[in-house]
C-alpha positions in Angstrom: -18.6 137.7 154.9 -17.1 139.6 158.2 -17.4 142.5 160.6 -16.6 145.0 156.5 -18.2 144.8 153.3 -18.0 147.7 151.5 -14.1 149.1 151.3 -12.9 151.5 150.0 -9.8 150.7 148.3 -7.0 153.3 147.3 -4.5 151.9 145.0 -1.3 154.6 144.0 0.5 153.2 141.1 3.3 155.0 139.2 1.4 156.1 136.1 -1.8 156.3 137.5 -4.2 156.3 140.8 -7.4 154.4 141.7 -9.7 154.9 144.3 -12.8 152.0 144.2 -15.0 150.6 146.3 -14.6 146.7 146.7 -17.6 144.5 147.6 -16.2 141.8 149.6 -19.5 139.7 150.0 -19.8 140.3 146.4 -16.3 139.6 145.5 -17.0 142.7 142.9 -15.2 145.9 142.2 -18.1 148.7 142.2 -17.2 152.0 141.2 -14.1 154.1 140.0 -12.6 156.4 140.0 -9.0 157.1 138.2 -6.2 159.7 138.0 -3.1 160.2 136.1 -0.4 159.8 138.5 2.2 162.9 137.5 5.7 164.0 138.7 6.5 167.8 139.4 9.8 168.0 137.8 10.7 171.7 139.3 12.0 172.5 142.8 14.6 170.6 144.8 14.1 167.0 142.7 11.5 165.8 140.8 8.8 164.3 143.4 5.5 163.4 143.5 2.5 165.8 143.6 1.3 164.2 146.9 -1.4 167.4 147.4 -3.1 166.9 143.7 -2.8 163.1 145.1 -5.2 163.9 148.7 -7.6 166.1 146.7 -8.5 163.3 144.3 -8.5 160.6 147.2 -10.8 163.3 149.3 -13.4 163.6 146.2 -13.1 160.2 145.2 -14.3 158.9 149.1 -17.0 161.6 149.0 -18.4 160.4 145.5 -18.0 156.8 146.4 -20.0 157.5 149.9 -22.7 159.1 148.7 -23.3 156.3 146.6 -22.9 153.4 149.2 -21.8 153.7 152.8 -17.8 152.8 153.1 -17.2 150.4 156.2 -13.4 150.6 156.1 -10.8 152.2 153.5 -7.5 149.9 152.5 -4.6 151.1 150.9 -1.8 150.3 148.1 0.9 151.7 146.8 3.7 151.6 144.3 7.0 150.6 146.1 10.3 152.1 146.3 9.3 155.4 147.6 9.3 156.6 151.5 8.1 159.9 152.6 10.2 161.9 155.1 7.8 163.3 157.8 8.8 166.5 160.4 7.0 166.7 163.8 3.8 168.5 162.5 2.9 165.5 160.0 3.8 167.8 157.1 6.6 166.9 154.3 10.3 167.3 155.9 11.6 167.6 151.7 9.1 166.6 148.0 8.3 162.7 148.0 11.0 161.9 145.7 10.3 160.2 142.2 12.7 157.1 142.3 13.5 157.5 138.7 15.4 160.2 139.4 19.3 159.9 139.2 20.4 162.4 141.7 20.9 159.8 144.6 23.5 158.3 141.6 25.9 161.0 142.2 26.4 159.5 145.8 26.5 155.7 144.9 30.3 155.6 146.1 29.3 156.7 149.6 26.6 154.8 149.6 27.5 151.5 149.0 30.5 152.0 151.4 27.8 151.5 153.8 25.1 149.4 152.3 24.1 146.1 153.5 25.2 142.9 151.7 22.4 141.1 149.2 22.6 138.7 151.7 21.4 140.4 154.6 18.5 142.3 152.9 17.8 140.4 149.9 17.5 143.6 148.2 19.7 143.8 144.5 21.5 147.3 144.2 19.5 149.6 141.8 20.0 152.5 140.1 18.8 156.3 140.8 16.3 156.2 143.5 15.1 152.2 143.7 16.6 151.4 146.9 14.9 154.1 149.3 18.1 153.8 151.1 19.9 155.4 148.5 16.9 157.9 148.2 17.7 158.6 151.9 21.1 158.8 152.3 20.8 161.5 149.7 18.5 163.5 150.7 20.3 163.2 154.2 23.3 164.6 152.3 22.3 166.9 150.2 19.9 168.7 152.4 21.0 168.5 155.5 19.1 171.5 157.6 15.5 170.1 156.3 16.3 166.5 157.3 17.3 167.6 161.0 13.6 168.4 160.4 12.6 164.7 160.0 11.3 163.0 163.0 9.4 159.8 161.2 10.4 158.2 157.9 6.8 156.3 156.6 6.6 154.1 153.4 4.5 155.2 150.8 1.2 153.6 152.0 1.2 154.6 155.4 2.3 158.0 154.2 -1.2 158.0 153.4 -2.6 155.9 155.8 -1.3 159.2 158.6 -3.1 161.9 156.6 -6.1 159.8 157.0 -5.9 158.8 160.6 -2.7 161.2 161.9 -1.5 157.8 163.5 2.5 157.0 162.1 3.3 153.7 161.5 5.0 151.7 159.1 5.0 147.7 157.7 6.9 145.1 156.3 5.7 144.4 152.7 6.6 148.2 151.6 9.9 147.5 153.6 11.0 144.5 151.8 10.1 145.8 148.7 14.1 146.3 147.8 14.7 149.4 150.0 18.0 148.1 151.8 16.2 149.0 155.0 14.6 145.8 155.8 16.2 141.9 156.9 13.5 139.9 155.7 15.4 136.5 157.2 15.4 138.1 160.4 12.3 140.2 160.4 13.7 143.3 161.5 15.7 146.6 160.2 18.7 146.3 158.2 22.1 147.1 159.6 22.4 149.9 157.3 19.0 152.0 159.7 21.3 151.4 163.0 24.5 152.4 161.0 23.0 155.7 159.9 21.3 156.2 162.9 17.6 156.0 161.2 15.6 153.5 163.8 14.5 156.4 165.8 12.9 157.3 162.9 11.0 154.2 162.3 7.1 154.1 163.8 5.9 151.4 165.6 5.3 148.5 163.1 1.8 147.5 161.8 0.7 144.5 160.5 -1.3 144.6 156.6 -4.0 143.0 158.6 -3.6 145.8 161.6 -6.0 148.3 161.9 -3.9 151.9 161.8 -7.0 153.8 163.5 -10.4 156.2 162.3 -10.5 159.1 159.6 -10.0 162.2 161.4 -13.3 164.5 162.0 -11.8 166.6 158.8 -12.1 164.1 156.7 -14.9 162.6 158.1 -16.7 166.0 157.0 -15.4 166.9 154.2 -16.4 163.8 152.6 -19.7 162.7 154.4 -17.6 159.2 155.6 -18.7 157.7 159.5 -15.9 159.3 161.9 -15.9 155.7 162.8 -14.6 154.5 159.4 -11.8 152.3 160.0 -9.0 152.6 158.3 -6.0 149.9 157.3 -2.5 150.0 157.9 -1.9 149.5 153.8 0.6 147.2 151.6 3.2 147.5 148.7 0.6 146.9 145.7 2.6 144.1 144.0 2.2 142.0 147.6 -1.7 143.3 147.2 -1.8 141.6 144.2 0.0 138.4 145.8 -2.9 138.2 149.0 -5.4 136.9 147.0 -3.7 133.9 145.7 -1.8 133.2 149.3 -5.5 133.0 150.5 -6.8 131.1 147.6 -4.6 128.4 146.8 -2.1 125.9 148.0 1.8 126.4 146.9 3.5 126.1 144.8 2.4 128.9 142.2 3.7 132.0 140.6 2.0 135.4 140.5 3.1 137.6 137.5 1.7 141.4 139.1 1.6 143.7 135.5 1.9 147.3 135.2 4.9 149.9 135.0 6.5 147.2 136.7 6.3 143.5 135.9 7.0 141.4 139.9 7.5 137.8 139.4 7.0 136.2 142.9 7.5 132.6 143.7 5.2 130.7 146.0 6.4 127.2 147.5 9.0 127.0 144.4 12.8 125.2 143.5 15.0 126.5 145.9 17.7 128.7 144.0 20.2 131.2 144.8 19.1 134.7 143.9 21.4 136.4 141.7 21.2 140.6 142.7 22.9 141.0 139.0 19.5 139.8 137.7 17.0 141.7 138.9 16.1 138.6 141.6 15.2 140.0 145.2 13.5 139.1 148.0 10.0 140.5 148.7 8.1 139.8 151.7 4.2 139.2 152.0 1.3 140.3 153.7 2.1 137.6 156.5 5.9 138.5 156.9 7.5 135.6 155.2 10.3 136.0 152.3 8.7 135.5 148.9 11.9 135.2 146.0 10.8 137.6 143.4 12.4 139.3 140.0 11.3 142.0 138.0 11.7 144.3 135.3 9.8 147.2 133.4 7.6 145.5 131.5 4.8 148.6 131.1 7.3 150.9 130.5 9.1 149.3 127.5 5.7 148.5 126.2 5.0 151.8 126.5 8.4 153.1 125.2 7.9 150.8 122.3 4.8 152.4 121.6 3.5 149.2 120.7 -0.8 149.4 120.5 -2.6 147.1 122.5 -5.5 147.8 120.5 -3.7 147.0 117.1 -5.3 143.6 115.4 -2.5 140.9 115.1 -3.1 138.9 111.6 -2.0 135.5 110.4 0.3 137.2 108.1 1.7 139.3 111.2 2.7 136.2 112.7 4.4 134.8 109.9 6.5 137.7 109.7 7.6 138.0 112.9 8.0 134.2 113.3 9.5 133.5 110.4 11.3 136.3 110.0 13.0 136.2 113.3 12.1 139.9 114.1 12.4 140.1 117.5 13.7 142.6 120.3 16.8 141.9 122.2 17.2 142.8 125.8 17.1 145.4 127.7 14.7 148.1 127.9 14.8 150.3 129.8 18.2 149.0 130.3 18.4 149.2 133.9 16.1 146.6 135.2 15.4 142.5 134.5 17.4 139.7 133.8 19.4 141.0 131.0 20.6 144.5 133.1 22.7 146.9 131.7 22.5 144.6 128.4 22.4 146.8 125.2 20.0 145.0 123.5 17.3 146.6 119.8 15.6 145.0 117.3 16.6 141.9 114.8 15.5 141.8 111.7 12.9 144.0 109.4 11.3 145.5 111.9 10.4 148.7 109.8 8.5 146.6 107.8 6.1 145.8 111.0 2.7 146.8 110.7 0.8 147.9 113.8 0.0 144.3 114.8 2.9 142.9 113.6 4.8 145.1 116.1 2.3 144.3 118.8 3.4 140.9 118.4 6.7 141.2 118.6 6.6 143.6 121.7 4.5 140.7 123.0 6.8 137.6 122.6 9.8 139.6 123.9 7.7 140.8 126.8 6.8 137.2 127.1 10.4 135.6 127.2 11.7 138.3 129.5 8.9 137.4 132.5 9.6 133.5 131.9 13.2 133.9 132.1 12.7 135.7 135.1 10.0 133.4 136.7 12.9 130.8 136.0 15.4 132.5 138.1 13.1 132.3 140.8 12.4 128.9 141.0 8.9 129.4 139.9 6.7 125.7 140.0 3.3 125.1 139.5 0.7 127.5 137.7 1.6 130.8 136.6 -1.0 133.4 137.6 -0.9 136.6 135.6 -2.3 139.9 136.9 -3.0 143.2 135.8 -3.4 144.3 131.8 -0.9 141.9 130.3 -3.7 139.1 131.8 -5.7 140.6 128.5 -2.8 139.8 126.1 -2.9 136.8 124.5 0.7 136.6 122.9 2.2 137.1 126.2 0.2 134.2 127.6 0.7 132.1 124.8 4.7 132.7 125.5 4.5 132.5 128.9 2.7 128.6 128.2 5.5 127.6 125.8 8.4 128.7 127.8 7.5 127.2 131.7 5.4 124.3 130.1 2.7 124.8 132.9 -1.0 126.4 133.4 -1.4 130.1 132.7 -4.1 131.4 135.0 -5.7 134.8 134.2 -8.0 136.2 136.8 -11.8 136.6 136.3 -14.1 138.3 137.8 -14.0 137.9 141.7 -11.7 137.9 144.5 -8.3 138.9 142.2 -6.1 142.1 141.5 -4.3 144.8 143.7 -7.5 146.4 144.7 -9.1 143.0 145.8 -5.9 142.0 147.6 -6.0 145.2 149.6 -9.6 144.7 150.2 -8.7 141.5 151.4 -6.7 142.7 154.7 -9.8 143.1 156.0 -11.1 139.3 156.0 -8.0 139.2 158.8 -4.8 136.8 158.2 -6.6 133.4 158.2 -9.9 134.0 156.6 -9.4 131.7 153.1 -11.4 133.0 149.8 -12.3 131.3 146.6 -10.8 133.1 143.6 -12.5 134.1 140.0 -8.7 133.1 138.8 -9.0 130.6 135.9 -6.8 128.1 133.5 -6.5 130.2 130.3 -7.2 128.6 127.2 -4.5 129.3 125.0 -3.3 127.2 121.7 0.4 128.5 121.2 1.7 128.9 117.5 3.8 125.9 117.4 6.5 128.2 116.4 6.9 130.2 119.2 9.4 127.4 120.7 11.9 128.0 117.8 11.9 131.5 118.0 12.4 131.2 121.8 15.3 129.4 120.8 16.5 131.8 118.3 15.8 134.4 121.2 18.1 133.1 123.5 20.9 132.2 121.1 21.0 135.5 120.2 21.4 136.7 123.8 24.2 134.5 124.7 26.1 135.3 121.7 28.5 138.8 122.7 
């Protein structure tokens, strides 16, 4: 297909790592291999354990090597998270876990100074979501060790240096709400110049751009070419985005599922973005603004401890549908359309059994990413990635409430580890997708519920 074929594709999401190797003649994912991605919750903060991370990427490229030759490695990463480099490429202060209240206790000082919504397109969040506010309070609070800091890299180049020792950094991890970015006019927020930050900024790179080769380390510790080019690296929800902005004409929607589920809007209505919703403005692998929303979708699934693996009956559907058991927004209660709402369950929800639960968690999962694809402006089909593609009640929801195609993605060119792959077929090279139309038959019930839902909502 082009100058790479096999690529080696390192994807760091919140809850857990990948590193594969992506076929792109094949349009195949080969093999993985996957991690647990933990937080180290003693020491200054709670912060990533970025040296557990490198071992696993180091043995992971050595096993995936010695089974096929890697031309290239690509790289993906969860967003909201920046690491704070000194000038010997090591850790100025811990990666800091954005979960983590402690920049909270300086949100008055903060948002003295904080761009508009405006400007960035960025909604104010809460503990460490905006890597501003992650900054500015490590800035504050530890003063002599960020004198230290001489480059401040997003996530994904963070790693992209420890392969290469080249800094850079790139726009889709800096629009990725971090109050550092002015996606309108391509270029830093006022809040870097007001803090004094841009000196700390690399030179830009392009998720097309070519960061550099593994160093001769690397290169022998894991049996890789020293030639083995190596990409700049992307926010993994805008991974996820590539393959469908190289696949198909607007307008569409992509639904990215994991911790997080990013609702972005392709060639949609034009609305006004409301910051109180969860509504933002992303940018893509090409630079341009892409409106977006999102909530924590995996989490409350996960918090709900609903079981994916549960069998949902006819009589767990009646139950549910009839008995208007359903979960009101929000949870967690600090992200989505319905922030800061105190929402819990409706009716006899004790009385679930394991797939009547699943169900439940699955229409309310459901509703929440079709109100927020609404907010959007979302037109056109509604492309669902990621492990809530495998669940049918949430595609069955999603149907009802936009009214339009629900595509699920097959086998092929589709996912955050394709999309990564996918910097390497350069910015204009267009694929053919395994995406499909799913084929769904929604209980005809769903609508009233929906209803019910949304009454409910609106009621104080």
């Amino acid at each position: 297909m082009g100058q790479y074929r096999n690529i080696a594709v390192i994807d760091i999401g919140k809850t857990n790592i990948k590193v594969t190797l992506f076929d792109l003649d094949e349009g195949r994912e080969g093999e993985v291999y996957t991690a647990e991605n933990s937080v180290i919750d003693d020491g200054l903060y709670p912060h990533h354990d970025v040296d557990g991370i490198w071992t696993f990427i180091l043995e992971s490229l050595g096993k995936l090597q010695a089974a096929t030759p890697i031309d290239a490695i690509a790289i993906s990463a969860h967003g909201a998270s920046a690491t704070l480099i000194n000038g010997d490429g090591e850790l100025a202060l811990p990666m800091l876990d954005y979960e983590f209240h402690g920049p909270d206790t300086l949100a008055a000082e903060y948002d003295a100074i904080r761009p508009p919504f405006s400007e960035t397109g960025s909604p104010r969040l809460t503990a460490g979501l905006n890597v501003g506010a992650q900054i500015f309070w490590q800035s504050r609070t530890f003063p002599a060790e960020f004198a230290e800091v001489t480059s401040i890299l997003p996530y994904p180049q963070y790693w992209a240096m420890r392969l290469t020792g080249v800094r850079a950094t790139e726009m889709t991890s800096l629009g990725a709400h971090t109050d550092l970015w002015n996606p309108y006019a391509r270029d830093y927020s006022s809040l870097v110049d007001t803090m004094g930050w841009r000196g700390l900024m690399p030179e830009m790179s392009g998720a097309f751009d070519t960061l550099g080769t593994i160093k001769s380390n690397i290169a022998k510790k894991t049996g890789l070419s020293p030639g083995t080019t190596v990409f700049s690296g992307l926010h993994d929800s805008n991974a996820s985005l590539l393959t469908h902005l190289k696949s198909r004409p607007a307008p569409f929607s992509v639904v990215s599922t994991g911790t997080w589920v990013i609702c972005f809007s392709v060639g949609g209505r034009t609305v006004v973005l409301d910051e109180a919703r969860d509504t933002l403005m992303n940018v893509n692998a090409y630079g341009d603004p892409v409106p977006s929303a999102r909530f924590m979708g995996g989490r409350a699934f996960a918090l709900l401890k609903a079981d994916a693996k549960a069998e949902i009956t006819p009589a767990d559907r009646d139950q549910v549908l009839d008995g208007a058991i359903m979960l009101l927004p929000s949870m967690p209660d600090d992200s989505g359309p319905y922030m800061y709402r105190k929402g819990g369950w409706v009716g006899a929800v004790d009385k679930l059994t394991p797939g009547g639960h699943l169900f439940a968690v699955s229409l309310h999962l459901g509703m929440m990413t079709a109100t927020s694809l609404e907010l959007i402006g979302a037109d056109g089909p509604v492309i669902v990635e990621g492990p809530f593609a495998r669940n049918t009640t949430f595609l069955e929801t999603l149907a009802v409430m936009t009214g339009r195609d629900i595509v699920t993605g097959g086998a092929g060119l589709t996912g955050t580890s394709a999309g990564a792959a996918c910097v390497a077929l350069g910015r204009d090279t267009t694929i053919v997708s395994g995406a499909r139309v799913a084929e769904l038959s929604p209980d005809p019930r769903i609508a009233a519920y929906v209803e019910t839902w949304q009454r409910a909502i609106a009621t104080p």
